[in-house]
C-alpha positions in Angstrom: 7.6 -13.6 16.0 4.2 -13.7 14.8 2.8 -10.3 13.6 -0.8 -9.0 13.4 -2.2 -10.0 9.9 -4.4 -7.6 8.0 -6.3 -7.8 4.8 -7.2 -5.0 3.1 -10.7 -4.8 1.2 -9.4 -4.7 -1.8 -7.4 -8.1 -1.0 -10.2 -9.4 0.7 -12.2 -8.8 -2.6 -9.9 -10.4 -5.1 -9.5 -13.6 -3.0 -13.1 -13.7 -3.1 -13.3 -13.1 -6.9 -10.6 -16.0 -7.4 -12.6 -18.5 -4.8 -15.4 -18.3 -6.6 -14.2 -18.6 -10.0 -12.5 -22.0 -9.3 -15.7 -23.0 -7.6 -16.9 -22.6 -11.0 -14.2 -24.8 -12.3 -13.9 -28.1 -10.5 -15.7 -29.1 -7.0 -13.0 -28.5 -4.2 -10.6 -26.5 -6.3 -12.0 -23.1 -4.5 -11.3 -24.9 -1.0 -7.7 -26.1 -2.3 -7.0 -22.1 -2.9 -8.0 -20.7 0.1 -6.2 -23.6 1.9 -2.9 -22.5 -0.1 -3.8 -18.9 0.7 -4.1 -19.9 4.3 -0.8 -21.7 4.5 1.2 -18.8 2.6 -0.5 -16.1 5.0 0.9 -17.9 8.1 4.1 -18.3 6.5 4.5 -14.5 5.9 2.9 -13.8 9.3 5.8 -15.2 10.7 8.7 -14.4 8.4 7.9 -11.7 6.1 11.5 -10.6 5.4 12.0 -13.8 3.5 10.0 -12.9 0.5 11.4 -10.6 -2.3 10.7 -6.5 -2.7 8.5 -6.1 -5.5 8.0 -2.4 -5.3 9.1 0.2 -2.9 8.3 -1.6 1.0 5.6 -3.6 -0.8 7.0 -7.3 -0.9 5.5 -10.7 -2.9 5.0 -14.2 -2.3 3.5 -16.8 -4.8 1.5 -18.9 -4.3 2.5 -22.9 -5.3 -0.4 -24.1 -7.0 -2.3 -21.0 -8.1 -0.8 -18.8 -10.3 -1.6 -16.2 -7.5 0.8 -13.3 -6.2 -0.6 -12.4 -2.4 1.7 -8.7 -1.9 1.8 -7.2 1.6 3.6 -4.8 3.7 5.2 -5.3 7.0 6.3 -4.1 10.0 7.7 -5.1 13.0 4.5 -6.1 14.9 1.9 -6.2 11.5 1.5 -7.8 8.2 -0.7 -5.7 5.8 -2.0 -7.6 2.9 -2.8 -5.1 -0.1 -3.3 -7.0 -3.0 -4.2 -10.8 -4.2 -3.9 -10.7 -8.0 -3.1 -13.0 -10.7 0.5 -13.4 -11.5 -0.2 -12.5 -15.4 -2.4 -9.4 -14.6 -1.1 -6.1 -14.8 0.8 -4.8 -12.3 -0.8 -1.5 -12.2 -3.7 -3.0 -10.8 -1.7 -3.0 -7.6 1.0 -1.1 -7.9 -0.2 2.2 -5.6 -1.8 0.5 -3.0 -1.1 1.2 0.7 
């Protein structure tokens, strides 16, 4: 089943910040993230269970290529994307959000 997907602004935010720092970095590199971010978010859409607990109902998935964490919550009929930060950031920058 394919849930509802929502991004929070503060997810919405941080995707932006990382998107436009590797547009900074190499030409395509920003389109390559939000084309992993894009694949990942369908993949949790659809199957958010498989994806480890990382704190309380708040679960993780990593992204492949970026050093990216994208954390969400779900539901039986919605996805709730909280947080995109980078995996070596600290984890109270997250941690709290609903």
């Amino acid at each position: 089943m394919t849930r509802r997907l929502t991004l929070r602004p503060e997810a919405l935010a941080e995707m932006h910040e990382a998107t436009t720092w590797y547009a900074q970095r190499a030409f395509g590199l920003d389109d390559a993230f939000l084309d992993e971010v894009a694949r990942l978010l369908g993949e949790i859409r659809t199957s958010p269970s498989r994806y480890p607990v990382a704190e309380g109902d708040t679960r993780k998935a990593v992204l492949t290529r970026f050093p990216y964490l994208i954390l969400f919550r779900a539901t039986s009929d919605e996805v709730v994307v909280t947080s995109c930060v980078h995996g070596r950031r600290n984890p109270k920058r997250w941690q709290g959000r609903r």
